[in-house]
N, C-alpha and C positions, 0 to 999 in steps of 0.2 A: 691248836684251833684253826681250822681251815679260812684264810685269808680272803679275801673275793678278789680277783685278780683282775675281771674284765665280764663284761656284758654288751647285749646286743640286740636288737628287735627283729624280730621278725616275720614280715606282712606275706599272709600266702592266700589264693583264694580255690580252695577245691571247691568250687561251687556257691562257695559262698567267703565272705572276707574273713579272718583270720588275721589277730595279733598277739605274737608271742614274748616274752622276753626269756631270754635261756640268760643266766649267772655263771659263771664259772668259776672256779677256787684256787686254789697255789696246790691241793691234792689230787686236781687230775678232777676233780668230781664235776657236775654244774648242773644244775634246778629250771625247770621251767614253772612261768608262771602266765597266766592267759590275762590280754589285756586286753578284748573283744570289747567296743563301746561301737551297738550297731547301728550304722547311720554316721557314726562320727570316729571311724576307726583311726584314722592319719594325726587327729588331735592329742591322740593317746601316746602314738608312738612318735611325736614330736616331744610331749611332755616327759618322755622318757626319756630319748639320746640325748636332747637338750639340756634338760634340768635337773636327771634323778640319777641317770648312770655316774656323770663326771661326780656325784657324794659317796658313790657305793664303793669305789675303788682304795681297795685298802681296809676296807670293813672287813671284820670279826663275824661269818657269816652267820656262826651260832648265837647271836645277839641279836633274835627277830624281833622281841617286843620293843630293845633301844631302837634299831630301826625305824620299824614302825612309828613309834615314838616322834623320833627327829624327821621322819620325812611329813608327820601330820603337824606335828606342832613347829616344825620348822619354819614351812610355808609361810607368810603370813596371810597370804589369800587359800582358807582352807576350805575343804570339803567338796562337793559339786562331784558329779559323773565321774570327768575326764582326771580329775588328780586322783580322786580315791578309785577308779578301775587302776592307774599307773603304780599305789600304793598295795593295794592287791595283787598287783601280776608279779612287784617284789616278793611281798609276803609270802605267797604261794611258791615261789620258785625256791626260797631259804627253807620252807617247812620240808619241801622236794629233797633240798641238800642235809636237810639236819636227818629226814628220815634213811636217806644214802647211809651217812656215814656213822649212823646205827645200825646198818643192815636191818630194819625194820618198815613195816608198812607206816604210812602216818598217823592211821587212826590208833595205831599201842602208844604213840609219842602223846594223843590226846585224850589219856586213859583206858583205854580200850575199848571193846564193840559193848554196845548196849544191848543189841539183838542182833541175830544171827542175823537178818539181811534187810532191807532196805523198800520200803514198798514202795513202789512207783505207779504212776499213772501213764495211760498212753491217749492219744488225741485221735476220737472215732469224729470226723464229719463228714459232711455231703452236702449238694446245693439244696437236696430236700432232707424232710424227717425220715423218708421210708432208707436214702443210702447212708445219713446219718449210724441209721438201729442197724442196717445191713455193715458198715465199718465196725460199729459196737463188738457187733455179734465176733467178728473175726479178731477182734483184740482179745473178747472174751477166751477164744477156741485156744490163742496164746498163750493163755495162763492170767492174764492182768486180772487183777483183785481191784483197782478202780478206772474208770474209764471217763475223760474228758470227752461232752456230748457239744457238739458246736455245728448248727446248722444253716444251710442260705434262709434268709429272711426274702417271704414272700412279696413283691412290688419292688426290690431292688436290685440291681444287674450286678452286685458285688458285695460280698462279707466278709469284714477282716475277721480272720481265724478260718477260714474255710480254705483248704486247699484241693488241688486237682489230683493230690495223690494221697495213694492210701499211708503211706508210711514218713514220705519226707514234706515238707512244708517250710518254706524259706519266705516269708513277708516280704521282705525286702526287695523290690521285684523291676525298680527301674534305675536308670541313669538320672532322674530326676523325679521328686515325689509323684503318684498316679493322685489325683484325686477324685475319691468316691463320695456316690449321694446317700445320704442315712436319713431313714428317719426312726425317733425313737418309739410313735405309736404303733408302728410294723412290728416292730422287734418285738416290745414287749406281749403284740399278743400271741408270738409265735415260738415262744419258750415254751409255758408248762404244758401243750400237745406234744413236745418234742419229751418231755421228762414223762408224760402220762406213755406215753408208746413205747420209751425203753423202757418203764418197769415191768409193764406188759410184758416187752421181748428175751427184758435180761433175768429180772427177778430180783430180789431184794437182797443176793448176798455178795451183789457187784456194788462198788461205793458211784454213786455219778458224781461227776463234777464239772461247775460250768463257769465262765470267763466271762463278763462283761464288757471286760475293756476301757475301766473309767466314762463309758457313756451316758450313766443317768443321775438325774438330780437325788438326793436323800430320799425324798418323798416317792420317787419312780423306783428305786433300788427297795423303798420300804414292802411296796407293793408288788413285786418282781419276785421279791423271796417270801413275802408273806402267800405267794400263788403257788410259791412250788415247795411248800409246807409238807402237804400231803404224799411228795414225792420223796423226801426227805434224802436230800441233795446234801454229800459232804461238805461240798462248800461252793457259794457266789464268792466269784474272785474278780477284785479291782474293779465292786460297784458303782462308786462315785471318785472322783479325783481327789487324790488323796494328801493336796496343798495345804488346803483344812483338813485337820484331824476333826475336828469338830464334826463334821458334816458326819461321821459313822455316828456321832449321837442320836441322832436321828433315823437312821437305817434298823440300828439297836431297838428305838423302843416300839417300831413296827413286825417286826420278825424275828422268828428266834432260829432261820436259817444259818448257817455259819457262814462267817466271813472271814475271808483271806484277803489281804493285798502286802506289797510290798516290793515285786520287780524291779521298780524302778528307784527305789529307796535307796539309797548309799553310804547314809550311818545311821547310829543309833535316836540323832537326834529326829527324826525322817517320824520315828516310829514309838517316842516316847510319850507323847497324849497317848493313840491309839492302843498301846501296853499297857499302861497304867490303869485306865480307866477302864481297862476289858472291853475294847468295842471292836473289836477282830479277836480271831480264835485261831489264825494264822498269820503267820511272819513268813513273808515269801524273799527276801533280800537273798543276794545271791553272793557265793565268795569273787565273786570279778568284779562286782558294782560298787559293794559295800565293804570295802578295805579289808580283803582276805580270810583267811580263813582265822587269824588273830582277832579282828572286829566284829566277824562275824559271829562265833562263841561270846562275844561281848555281849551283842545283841539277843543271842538268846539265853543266855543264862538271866538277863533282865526278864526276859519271855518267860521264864522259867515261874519268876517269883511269882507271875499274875496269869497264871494256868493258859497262856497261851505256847500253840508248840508247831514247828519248824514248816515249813514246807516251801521250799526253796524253789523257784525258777531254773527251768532246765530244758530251754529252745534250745535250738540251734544257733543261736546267735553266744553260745556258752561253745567254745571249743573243747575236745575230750578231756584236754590238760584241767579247765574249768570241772565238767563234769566228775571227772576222776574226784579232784577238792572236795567239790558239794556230797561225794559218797563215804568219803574219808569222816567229815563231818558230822552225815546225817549218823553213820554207824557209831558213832562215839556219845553223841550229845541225849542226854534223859527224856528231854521233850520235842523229839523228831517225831512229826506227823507222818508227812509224807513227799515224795520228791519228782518231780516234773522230771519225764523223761520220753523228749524230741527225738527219734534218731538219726543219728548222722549218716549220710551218703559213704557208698565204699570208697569213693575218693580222698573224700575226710577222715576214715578211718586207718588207708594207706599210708599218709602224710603225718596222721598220729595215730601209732600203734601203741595198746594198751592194755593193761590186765584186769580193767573191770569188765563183769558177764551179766547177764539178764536169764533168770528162772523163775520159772511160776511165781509170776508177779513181783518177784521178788531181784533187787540187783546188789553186788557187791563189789566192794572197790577191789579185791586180790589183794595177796600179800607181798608182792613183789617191795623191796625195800624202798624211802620215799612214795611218791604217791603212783609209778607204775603205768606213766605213759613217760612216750618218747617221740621226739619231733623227728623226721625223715626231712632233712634240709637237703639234700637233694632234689629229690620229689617236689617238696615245697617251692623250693625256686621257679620252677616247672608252672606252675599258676599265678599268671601276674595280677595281684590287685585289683578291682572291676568295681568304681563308685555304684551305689547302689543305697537306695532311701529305704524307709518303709511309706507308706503310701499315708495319706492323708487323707482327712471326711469334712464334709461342707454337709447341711441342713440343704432338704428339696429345694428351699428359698435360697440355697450359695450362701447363708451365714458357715465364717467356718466353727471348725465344732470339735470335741475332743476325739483323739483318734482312738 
């Protein structure tokens, strides 16, 4: 059984920050696992060389669930962001090593592929509705089967989700938070013209899908999805903050809009009212946030029992190593919806080179053995680090306000 000999982090920034943890074995072999918490990248890879490496050395690396195991209930301060991204970037790198030293892809080590490939969404915006449906249209000519519709809101000089480029999009945008002005009476009247005009543009056999962002109360969320009813929109994602589970009871019994959240979730407990009770119809938790791709399957096979199904988070703030996971995953698991897919810069894709592809609409992890990306630690060295927030929103009045 391959030994784990030594580990190590490593912080690269091709454009954007990057943390990796690569494991290595007594066979020569060693696993990468992504340990990106954006915004708070340094906390992560402190909680690793400090805390998590000096337990791994001398581990049984094909023993991922005992791992797992002892590094969650180890702890006695457990759960939160930064431990479970640190428990994930292990788990991800042993699932890497286990699938190595099987010569096999990951997703056969997790039953094998559900369906042949993976449907992804791509993110069309613009400061107005008209370069909004104009980005649409060209994701459409792509191949994408659903397309994220995010547009600028009229009376404000900034909207998180809107980017200056058509294909890459990096939030994260200063040395210290930017703060912007929002207000939620803008917004909401300037969604369902944005949904009536793409289905005008696109037609009804492209899925839309739209972000809120945790900005509206239950009652604003209720009426937001109840306006774009007639649009029939895959899904309002991260309507209301999602602290209170509670608060989707409310969302629920005004619209029969579908709901996603879960981004920002990191275990199972994050999302067990909202499961149970059926008041989301997607689970967005990511294999970096929410304790790998072991926690992850936790989580939806829970999904599983109360007809809600997968759709995972897939910014850029997920490095390829991440993404490569979330593909391993989605192709394996019964109740995968559907999977977020940001693309990365060819710098980022230098730094990690990889075997999963993108076809009409559709993406797959490869079958290269483990999960089929590789760090270039050369290259990586090559980009130093670069603190960088995502921006933050204040009400017209300077109350501040969720971002």
């Amino acid at each position: 059984m391959p030994k784990i000999t030594g580990a190590k982090v490593i912080v690269t920034s091709p454009g954007r920050n990057f943390v990796t943890l690569k494991i290595e074995t007594d066979e020569g072999i060693y696993g990468l696992g992504d340990a990106t918490l954006n915004g708070r990248e340094l906390a992560v890879a402190s909680y690793l060389t400090d805390h998590v490496i000096p337990c791994l050395i001398g581990r049984d690396a094909h023993r991922i669930e005992d791992v797992w195991q002892y590094l969650y209930k180890g702890a006695y301060w457990r759960r939160g962001p930064v431990t479970m991204s640190a428990i994930a970037a292990v788990d991800t790198a042993l699932w890497d090593i286990k699938g190595k030293v099987a010569g096999l892809p990951v997703y056969q080590l997790l039953g094998g592929a559900s369906r042949e490939g993976v449907m992804v969404y791509g993110h069309a915006n613009g400061k107005t509705i008209e370069e909004t449906i104009d980005n649409a249209l060209h994701y459409k000519s792509l191949g994408y089967k659903a397309i994220r519709l995010q547009s600028g809101v009229p009376g404000l000089n900034s909207t998180y989700g809107v980017s200056k480029d058509r294909y890459f999009y990096e939030p994260a945008d200063a040395d210290l938070p930017t703060e912007n002005l929002w207000s939620t009476e803008k917004y909401l009247r300037s969604v369902p013209p944005l949904f009536e005009k793409a289905r005008e543009a696109l037609g009804w056999d492209v899925h839309l899908l739209h972000d809120v962002h945790h900005r509206l109360t239950p009652i604003e969320a209720g009426r937001l999805g109840k306006d774009l009813e007639p649009f029939r929109p895959f899904w309002m994602e991260d309507a209301v903050p999602a602290e209170n589970q509670a608060n989707f009871r409310l969302v629920r019994q005004h619209t029969t809009t579908p709901l996603a959240v879960g981004e920002i979730f990191n275990s199972i407990w994050d999302a067990k009212q909202l499961i149970e009770e059926q008041l989301i119809d997607y689970i967005r938790a990511t294999v970096v946030h929410a304790g790998g791709i072991t926690h992850l399957r936790r989580i939806a096979s829970f999904a599983d029992m109360h007809n809600v199904r997968t759709g995972c988070h897939g910014a850029t703030d997920l490095s390829p190593v991440c993404m490569a996971a979330a593909l391993h995953f989605d192709l394996s698991v019964p109740n995968f919806g559907i999977q977020e897919y940001m693309r990365h810069t060819p710098e980022t894709d230098a730094v990690f080179p990889h075997a999963y592809s993108f076809e009409d609409g559709l993406m797959h992890p490869g079958d290269k053995p483990g999960l089929g990306v590789d760090l270039d630690e050369e290259l990586a060295a090559k980009y130093e680090y670069k603190r960088a927030y995502l921006p933050v929103n204040r009400l017209e009045d300077g109350t501040m306000f969720h971002w």
